[in-house]
C-alpha positions as CSV (number, residue, x, y, z in Angstrom):
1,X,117.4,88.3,94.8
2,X,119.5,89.7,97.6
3,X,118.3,88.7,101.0
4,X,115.0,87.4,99.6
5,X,114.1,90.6,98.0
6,X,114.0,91.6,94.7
7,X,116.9,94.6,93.7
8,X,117.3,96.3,90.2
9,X,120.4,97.4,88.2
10,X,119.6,100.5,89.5
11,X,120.3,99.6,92.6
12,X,122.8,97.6,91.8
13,X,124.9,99.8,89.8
14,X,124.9,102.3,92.8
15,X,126.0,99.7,95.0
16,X,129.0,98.2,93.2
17,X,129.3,99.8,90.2
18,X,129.8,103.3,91.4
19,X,132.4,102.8,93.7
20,X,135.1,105.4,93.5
21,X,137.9,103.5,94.3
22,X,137.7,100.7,92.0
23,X,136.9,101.3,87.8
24,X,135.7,97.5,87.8
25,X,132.9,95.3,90.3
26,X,135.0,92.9,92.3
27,X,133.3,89.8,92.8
28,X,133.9,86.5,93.9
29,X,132.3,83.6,92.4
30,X,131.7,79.5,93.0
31,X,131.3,77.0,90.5
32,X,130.4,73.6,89.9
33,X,131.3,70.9,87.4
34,X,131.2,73.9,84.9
35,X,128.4,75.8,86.1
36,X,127.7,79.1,88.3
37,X,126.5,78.4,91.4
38,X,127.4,81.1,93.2
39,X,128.6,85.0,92.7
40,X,129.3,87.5,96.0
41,X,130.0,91.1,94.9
42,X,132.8,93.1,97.0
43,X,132.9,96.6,98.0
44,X,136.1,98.3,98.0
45,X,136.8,100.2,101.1
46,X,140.1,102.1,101.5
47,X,141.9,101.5,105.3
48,X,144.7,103.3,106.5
49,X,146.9,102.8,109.8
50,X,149.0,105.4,110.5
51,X,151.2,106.1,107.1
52,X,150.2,102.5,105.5
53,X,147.4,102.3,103.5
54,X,145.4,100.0,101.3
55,X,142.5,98.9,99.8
56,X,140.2,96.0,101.2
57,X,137.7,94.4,99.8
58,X,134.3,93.2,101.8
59,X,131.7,91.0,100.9
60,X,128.6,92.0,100.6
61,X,124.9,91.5,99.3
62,X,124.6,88.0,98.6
63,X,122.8,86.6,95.6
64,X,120.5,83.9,96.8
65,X,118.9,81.6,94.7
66,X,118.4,77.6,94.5
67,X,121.5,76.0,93.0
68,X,122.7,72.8,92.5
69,X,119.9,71.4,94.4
70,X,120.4,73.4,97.8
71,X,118.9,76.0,99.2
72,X,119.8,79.8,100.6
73,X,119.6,80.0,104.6
């Protein structure tokens, strides 16, 4: 679930996986005494200012499901 809706690998793949400027899916994730409770996929963006460049990373697409006992808002 992202946002409450449903996405496939499809979509996913297109998303993250086909991003030109990385080879891997950057992600950050959470966990808890051990477990996954959390993952956040990243986009890769290049910047550029004038002759410095480099490439950011922006969080995007939250997974949302119940963990640990909480709840998504």
């Amino acid at each position: 679930m992202v946002w409450g809706t449903g996405k496939s690998e499809e979509w996913f793949a297109w998303r993250f996986a086909a991003n030109p400027y990385v080879e891997e899916i950057s992600m950050v994730v959470a966990e808890a005494n051990g477990e996954l409770v959390g993952a956040e996929p990243c986009l890769a963006v290049p910047l550029r200012a004038g002759d410095a460049s480099a490439l950011a990373f922006q969080p995007a697409d939250w997974p949302t499901t119940a963990v640990a006992g909480c709840s998504p808002r």
